[in-house]
Structure formats: C-alpha cells, structure tokens
C-alpha positions as CSV (number, residue, x, y, z in Angstrom):
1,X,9.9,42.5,2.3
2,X,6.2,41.9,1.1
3,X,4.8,39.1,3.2
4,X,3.2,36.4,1.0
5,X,-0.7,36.9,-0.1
6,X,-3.1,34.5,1.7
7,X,-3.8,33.2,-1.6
8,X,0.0,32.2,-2.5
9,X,0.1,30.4,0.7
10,X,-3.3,28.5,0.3
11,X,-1.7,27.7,-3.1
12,X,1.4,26.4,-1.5
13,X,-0.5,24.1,0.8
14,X,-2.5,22.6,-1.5
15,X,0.9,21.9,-3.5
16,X,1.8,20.3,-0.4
17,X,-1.0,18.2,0.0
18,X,-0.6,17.3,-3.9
19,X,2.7,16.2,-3.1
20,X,2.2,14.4,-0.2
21,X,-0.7,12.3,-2.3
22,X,1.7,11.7,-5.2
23,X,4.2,10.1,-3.5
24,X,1.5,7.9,-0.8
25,X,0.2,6.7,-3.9
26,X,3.5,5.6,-6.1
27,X,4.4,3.9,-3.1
28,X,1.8,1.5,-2.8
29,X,2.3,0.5,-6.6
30,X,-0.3,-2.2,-6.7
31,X,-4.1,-1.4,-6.2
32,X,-4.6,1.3,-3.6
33,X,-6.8,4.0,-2.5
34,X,-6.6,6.8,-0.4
35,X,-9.1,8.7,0.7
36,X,-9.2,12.5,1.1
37,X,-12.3,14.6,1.7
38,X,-12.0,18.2,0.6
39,X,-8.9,19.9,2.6
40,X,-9.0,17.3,5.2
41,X,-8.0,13.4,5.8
42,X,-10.5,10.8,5.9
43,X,-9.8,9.2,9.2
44,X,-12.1,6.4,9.4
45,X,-9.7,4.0,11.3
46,X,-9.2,3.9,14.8
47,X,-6.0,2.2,16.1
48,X,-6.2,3.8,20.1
49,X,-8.4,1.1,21.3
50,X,-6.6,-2.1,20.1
51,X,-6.1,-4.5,22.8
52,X,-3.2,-6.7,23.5
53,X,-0.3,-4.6,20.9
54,X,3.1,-4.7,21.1
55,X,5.4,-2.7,23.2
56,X,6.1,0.7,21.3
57,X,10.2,-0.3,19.7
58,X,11.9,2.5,18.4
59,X,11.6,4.6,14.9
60,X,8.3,5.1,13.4
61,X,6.4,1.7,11.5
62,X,3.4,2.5,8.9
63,X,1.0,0.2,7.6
64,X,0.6,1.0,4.1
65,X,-2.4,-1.1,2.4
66,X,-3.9,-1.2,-1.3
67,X,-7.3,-1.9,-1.1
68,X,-9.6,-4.0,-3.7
69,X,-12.4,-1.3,-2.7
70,X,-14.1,-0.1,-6.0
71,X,-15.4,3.6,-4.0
72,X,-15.4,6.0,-6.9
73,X,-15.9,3.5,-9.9
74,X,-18.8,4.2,-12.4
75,X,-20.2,0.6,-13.1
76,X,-19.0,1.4,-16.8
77,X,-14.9,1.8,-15.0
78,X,-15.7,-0.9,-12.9
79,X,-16.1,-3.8,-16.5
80,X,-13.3,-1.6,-18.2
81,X,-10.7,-2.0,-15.6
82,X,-11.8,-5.7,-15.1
83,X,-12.2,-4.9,-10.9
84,X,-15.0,-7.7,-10.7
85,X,-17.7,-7.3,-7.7
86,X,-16.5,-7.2,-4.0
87,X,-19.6,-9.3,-2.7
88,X,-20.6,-7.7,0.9
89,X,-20.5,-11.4,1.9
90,X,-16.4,-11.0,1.6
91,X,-16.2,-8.1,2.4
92,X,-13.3,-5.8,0.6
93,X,-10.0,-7.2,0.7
94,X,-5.9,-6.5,0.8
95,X,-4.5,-6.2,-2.9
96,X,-1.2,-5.2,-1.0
97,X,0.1,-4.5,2.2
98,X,3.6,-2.9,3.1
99,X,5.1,-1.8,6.6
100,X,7.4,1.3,6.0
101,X,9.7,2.2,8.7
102,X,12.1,4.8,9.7
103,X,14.4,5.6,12.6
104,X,18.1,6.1,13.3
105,X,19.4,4.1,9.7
106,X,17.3,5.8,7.2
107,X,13.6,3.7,5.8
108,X,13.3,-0.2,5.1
109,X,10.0,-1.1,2.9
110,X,9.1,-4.5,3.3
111,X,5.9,-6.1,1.3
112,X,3.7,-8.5,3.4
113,X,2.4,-10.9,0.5
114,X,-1.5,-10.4,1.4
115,X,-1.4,-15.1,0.8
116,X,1.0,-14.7,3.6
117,X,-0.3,-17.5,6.4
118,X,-0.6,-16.2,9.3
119,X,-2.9,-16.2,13.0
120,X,-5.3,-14.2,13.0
121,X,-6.0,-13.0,16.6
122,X,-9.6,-13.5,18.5
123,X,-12.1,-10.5,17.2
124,X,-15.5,-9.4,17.3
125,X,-17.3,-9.3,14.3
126,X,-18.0,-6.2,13.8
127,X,-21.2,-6.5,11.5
128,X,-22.7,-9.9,13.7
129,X,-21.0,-8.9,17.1
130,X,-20.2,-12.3,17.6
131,X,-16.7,-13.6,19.0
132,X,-14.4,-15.2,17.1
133,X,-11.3,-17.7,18.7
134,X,-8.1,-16.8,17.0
135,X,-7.5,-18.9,14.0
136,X,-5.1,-19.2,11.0
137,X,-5.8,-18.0,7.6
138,X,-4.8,-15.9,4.5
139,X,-3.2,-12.4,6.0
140,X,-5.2,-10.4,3.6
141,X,-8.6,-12.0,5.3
142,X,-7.8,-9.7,8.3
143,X,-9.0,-7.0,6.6
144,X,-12.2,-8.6,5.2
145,X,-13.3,-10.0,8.5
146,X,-12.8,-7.1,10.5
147,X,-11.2,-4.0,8.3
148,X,-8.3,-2.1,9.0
149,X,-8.3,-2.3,13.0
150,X,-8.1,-6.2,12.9
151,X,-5.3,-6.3,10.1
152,X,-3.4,-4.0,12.2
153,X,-3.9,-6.4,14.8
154,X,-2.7,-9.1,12.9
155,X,0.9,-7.5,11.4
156,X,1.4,-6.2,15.1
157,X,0.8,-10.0,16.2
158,X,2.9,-11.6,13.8
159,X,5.6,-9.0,13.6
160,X,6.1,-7.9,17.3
161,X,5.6,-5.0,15.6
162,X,4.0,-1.4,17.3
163,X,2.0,-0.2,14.1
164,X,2.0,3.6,14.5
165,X,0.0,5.3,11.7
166,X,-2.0,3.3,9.0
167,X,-3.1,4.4,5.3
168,X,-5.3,2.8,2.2
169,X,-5.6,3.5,-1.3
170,X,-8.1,1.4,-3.6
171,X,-8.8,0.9,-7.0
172,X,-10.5,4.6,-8.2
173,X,-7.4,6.7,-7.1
174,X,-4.5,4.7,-7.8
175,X,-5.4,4.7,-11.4
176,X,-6.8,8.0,-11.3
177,X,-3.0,9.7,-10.5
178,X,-1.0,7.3,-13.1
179,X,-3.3,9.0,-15.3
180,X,-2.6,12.4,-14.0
181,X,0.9,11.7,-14.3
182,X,0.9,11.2,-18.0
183,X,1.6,6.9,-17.0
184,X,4.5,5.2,-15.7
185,X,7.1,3.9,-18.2
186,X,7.5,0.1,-17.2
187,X,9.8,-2.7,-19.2
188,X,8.6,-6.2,-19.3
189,X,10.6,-9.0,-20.2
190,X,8.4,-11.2,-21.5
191,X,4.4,-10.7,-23.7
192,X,2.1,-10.4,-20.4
193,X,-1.5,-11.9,-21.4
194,X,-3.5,-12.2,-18.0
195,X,-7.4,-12.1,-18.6
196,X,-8.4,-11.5,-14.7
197,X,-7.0,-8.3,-15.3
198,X,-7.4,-7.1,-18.5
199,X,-3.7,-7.2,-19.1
200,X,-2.1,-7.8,-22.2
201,X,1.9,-6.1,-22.8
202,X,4.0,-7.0,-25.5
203,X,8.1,-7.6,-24.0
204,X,9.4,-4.3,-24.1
205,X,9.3,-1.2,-22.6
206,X,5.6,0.7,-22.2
207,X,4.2,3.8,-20.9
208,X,1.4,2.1,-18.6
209,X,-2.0,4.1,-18.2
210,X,-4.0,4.0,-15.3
211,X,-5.7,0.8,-16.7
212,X,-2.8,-0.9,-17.5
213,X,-0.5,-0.2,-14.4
214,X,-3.3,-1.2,-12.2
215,X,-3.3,-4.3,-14.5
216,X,0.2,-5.0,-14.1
217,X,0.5,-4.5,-10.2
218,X,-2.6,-6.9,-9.7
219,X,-2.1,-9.5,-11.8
220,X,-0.2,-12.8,-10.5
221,X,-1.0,-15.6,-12.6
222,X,1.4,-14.9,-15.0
223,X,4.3,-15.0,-12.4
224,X,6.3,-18.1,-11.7
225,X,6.3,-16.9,-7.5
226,X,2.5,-15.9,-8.1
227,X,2.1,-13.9,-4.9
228,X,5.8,-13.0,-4.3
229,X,5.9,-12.1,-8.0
230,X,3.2,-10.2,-7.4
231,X,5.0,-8.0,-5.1
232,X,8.0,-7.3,-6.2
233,X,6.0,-6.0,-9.5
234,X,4.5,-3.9,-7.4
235,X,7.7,-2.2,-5.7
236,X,8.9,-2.3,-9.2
237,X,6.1,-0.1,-10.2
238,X,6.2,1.7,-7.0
239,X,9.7,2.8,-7.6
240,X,9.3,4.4,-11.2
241,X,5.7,6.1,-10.0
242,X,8.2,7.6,-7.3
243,X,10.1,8.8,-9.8
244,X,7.4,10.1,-12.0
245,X,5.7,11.5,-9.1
246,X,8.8,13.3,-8.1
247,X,10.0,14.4,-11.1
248,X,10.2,18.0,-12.1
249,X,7.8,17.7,-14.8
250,X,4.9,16.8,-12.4
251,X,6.0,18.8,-9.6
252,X,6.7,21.8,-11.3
253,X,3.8,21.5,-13.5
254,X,0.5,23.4,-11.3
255,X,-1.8,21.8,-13.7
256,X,-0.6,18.3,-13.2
257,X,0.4,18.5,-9.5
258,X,-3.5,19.8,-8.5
259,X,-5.1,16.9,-11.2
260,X,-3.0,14.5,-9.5
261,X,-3.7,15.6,-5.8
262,X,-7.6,15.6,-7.1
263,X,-7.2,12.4,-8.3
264,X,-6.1,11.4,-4.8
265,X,-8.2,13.9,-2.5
266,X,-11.1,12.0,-2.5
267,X,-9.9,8.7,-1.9
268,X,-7.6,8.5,0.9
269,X,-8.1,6.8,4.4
270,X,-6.0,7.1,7.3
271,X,-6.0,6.2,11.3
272,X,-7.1,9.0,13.4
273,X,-3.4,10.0,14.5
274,X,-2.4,10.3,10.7
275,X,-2.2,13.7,9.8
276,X,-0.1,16.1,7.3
277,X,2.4,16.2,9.1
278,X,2.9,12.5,9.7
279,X,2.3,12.6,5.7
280,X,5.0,14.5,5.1
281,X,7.1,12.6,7.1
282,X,6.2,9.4,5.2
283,X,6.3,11.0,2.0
284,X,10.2,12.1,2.7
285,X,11.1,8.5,3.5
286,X,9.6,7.1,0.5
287,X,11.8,9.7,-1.8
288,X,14.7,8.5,-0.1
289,X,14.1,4.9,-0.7
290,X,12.8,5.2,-4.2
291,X,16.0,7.3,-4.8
292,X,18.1,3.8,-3.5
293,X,18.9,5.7,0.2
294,X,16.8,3.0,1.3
295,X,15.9,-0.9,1.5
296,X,12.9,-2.6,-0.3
297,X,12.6,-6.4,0.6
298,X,10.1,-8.7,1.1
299,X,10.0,-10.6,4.3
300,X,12.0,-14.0,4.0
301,X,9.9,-16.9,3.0
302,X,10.3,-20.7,3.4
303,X,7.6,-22.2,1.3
304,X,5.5,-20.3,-1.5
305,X,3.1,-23.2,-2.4
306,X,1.6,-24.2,1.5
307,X,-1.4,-26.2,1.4
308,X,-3.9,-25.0,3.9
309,X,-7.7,-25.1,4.4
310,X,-8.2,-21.6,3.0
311,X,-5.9,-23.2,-0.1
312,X,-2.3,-22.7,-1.6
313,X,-0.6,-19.9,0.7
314,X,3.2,-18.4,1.6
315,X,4.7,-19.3,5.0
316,X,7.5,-17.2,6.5
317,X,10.9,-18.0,6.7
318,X,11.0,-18.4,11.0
319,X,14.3,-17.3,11.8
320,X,14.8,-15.5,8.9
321,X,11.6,-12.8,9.3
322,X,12.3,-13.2,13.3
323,X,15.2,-11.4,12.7
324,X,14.5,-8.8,10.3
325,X,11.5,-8.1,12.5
326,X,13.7,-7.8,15.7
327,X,16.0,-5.4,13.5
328,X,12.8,-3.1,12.8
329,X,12.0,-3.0,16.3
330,X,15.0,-2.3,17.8
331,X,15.6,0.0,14.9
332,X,19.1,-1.9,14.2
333,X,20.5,-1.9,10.8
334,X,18.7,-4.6,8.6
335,X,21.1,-7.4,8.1
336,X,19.1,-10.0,6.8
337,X,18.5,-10.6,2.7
338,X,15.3,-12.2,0.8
C-alpha cells in the first residue's frame, strides 16, 4: 500500500486545524476572537503561575471567552460593524464568557453573564504595578483590569472551579468565519431594531452575515433579560454555527474549510498548555452538545436588575449555582435547572 505523500498529510492537518477553528469559533456565538499565528497557537496567556486556585476536581473545565478586541479591523470595518473604540483607559473587555466541561457524563456549557456580580480577587496591576485589595464588581471587568490571567482568577474564585485550558476570540475572526461559512440561518420572533449594534432584522427567519450575526450576539437592549437575553442569543447562535460549521457542505468543501480556518488562523489566543490536541478535544465536546448529547445552561440567577456602584448587574442564585458548581467539580451529573 502506497504510504500517503507528505503533501496529502500536510493537507490533512491543516483540514484539522480548519476544523478545530470552525467549531472553537461557533461555540462562542457572541463576539470572539481567536488568535492563530501561521501553523501555530498564539499562546499569550499564562495560567501556571496563578496563586491561590482551586484544588484540581475531576474532568476537564475551559474558559471560553469572546473578546470586544477590534485586532484585525480596518478603521473603515471597525464604523461598519458599529465596534466603537476600546479606549486603552478600559482596557478590552468580556463580550462573553462560557466554562465548557467534560468528564465521566458527557459536556455541560454554561454561560457566565459577563454583568454577573462577583469578587474580584486582590491583583497587581499589571500596567501601574500597583496592588489592588479584592473588591466587587462587574465579572467582565476581570478581564479589563488585569486580562485573561486575572478573569481566570476570578471564575476559579467564584466557582470553586480548577480552570484548565483558556481560549479568546474577538471581533475580526468571529465575523470573518460566519462569512466563510456562507452565514448562519437564525429566526427571530419579533423586528430587532438595536442602533448600538447596527442591527436591524425583520421577524422571521434570516441568513445572518458576519455583520449581522455579530450584531445579533452583541446586542442586549432589545431583550427583556438584557444580559441573560443576551446569552442565551448567543448559545442560540452558537448552536446553528455548530451546525453550519459541521455540516458537510463546509467540511467537505476544501475551499471553504481553508477560508474559514484563515479567517480564524490569525486571531486565536490560548493559555500556554492549550495545544491541538486539547483543541481537538474541545472541539469533539462541542459537536456533542451542539448535536443535543450535551447541556447548555446558564448559571441560576436570583436577581437580574442588582443595583451596585459599578450600576445595574446579575447576582447568582446561592444555593442554586453552589450546586451546579459542586456537580462540575465533582464531575456528578448536573441536576440543577435555570
């Protein structure tokens, strides 16, 4: 038997890789970017140094996080896809933030609304070097005040969870692979007008470009839950990019499958112990729970409309999230519902 050409097999990982980025980005449905460079991962986090983490539990948790950063948008992109300006000041911020995990009963995907109110543990700027006590605010702020090592922190904190591999998609690739994909078919049922966004759908069924899907993910003030509404939209979206992603049309299609891993290649980051292999690995989890062998819930919350100093934010359901986080880290069957 004629062993396969060097070529072929170059040709097969690259396929790989295009998969791996297809499904990584329909995942995180609502604003990410992930970072490739070339052949290899961007691994600009570094999660071996955190102090104070959890215990390791069982099964495998990842941090999955869409970004607000506009790397890889032309100024003329950036007015078009109504992205606004990340000031330095602020630093770029959490559009959405997941924790995927996997173990001995199959994936659970639960969304971590970035409003979520939560403590913040003590840091060290990393810009100023000055210390800062731990304090309360916005979950998304984490990643503003000290990037992906400190919101790491902060789910592991919260959760009692051992974050094991971390990843980040921004604004430039996700729309850059709906586009690649031919868009997403989404149904709507009601006329969406939001003008932060751009967004502007008729009730019905659509099939969302890259402007428009990252619209729809992003926008919130058209959703009676705001925040919450915000991310179910976006494992809404995530679900039918799966789909797309996965589907034989793409897949099967060389052109499409390299113009969407080329939409991806250069915009994904990971932590340092990320690899393809640990890819892969996440990449099969998500088919199973975009295909329903899974569970996608938000964590329980008691109050959607908290008033705090940072303004309106989303406090957790106690006992509720206590227990679907004890689940997770005992890798138990999830028993407890939204």
């Amino acid at each position: 038997m004629r062993k396969p050409s060097r070529r072929r097999r170059s040709r097969a990982r690259r396929a790989l890789r295009a998969v791996c980025v297809l499904v990584l980005l329909s995942l995180l449905g609502g604003a990410g970017t992930y970072v490739w460079a070339g052949s290899r991962l961007d691994s600009q986090a570094d999660l071996s140094g955190l102090q104070d983490r959890p215990a390791p539990g069982r099964g495998t948790n990842y941090l999955i996080v869409g970004s607000d950063s506009r790397e890889g948008l032309t100024d003329r992109q950036t007015k078009d896809l109504h992205t606004g300006s990340s000031l330095d000041s602020e630093g770029r911020r959490t559009d959405s933030m997941m924790v995927l995990h996997t173990g001995a009963h199959g994936a659970t995907l639960t969304s971590l609304p970035r409003d979520s109110w939560v403590t913040i543990p003590a840091y060290v700027d990393p810009k100023t070097g000055i210390h800062h006590k731990r304090a309360k605010n916005k979950l998304n702020a984490a990643f503003s005040l000290g990037g992906p090592e400190l919101l790491v922190r902060t789910v592991e904190s919260n959760t009692g969870l051992r974050i094991g591999h971390y990843t980040e998609i921004g604004f430039a690739g996700f729309v850059g692979i709906v586009d690649a994909v031919g868009g997403v078919r989404m149904c709507v049922d009601r006329h969406i007008v939001d003008e932060k966004s751009g967004l502007d759908l008729t009730k019905g069924c659509h099939n969302l470009n890259g402007r428009e899907a990252l619209g729809f993910v992003r926008q919130r003030h058209q959703e009676k839950e705001g925040d919450l509404g915000r991310s179910r939209n976006q494992q809404k979206f995530l679900a039918a990019l799966a789909a797309k992603a996965a589907s034989k049309n793409v897949l099967l299609n060389p052109s499409t499958a390299y113009n969407t891993a080329g939409a991806g290649l250069d915009t994904l980051i990971v932590d340092k112990s990320t690899g393809l292999p640990q890819l892969t690995r996440l990449f099969t989890a998500m088919r199973k729970i975009t295909s329903g062998n899974g569970k996608q819930l938000t964590v329980p919350v008691s109050t959607t409309g908290l008033t705090t100093s940072k303004g309106s934010a989303i406090a957790w359901d106690k006992k509720k999230s206590t227990q679907l986080f004890s689940d997770l880290r005992e890798d138990r069957q999830v028993r407890v519902r939204e």
